[in-house]
C-alpha positions in Angstrom: -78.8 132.0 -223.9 -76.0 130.4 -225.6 -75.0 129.1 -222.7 -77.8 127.3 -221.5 -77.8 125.9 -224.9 -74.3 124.6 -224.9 -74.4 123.1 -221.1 -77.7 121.0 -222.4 -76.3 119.6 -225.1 -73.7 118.8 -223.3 -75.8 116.9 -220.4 -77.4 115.6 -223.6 -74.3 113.6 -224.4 -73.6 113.2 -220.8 -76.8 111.3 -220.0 -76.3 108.9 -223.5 -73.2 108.0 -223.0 -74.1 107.2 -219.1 -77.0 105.5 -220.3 -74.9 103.2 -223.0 -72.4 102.2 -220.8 -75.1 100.9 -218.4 -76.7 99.2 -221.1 -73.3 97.1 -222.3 -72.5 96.3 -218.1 -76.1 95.3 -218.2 -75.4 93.0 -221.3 -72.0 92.0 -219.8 -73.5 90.6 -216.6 -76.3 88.8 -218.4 -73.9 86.7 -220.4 -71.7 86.2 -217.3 -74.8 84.4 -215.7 -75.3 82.2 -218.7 -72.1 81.6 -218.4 -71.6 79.7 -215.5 -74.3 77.6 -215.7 -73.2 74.5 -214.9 -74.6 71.3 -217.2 -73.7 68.4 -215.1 -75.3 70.3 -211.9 -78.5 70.6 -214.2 -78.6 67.4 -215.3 -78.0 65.9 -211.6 -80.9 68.0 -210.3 -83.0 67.0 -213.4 -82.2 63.3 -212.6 -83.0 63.7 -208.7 -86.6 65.3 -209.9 -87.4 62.2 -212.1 -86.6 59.8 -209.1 -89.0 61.3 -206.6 
C-alpha cells in the first residue's frame, strides 16, 4: 500500500509542475502577442476607417 501511496504523490507533483509550466508558456506567449503590436500599423488602419 505504500507504494501506491508514494507513486501518487508523486504523479501529484508530476501533474503540478506540468500544469505550472504550461501556465508560465501560456503567460509567455500572451505577452509576446502584446508585444508586437505594431502602433503605426494601428494608427494607419484607424486613419483609413475614418476616411471611408
Amino acid at each position: 500500500m505504500e507504494f501506491f501511496k508514494a507513486a501518487i504523490s508523486a504523479l501529484q507533483t508530476l501533474v503540478i509542475a506540468l500544469g505550472a509550466g504550461l501556465g508560465i508558456w501560456g503567460v509567455i506567449n500572451l505577452l509576446e502577442g502584446y508585444g508586437n503590436d505594431n502602433p503605426g500599423a494601428k494608427s494607419q488602419g484607424m486613419k483609413h476607417n475614418m476616411a471611408k
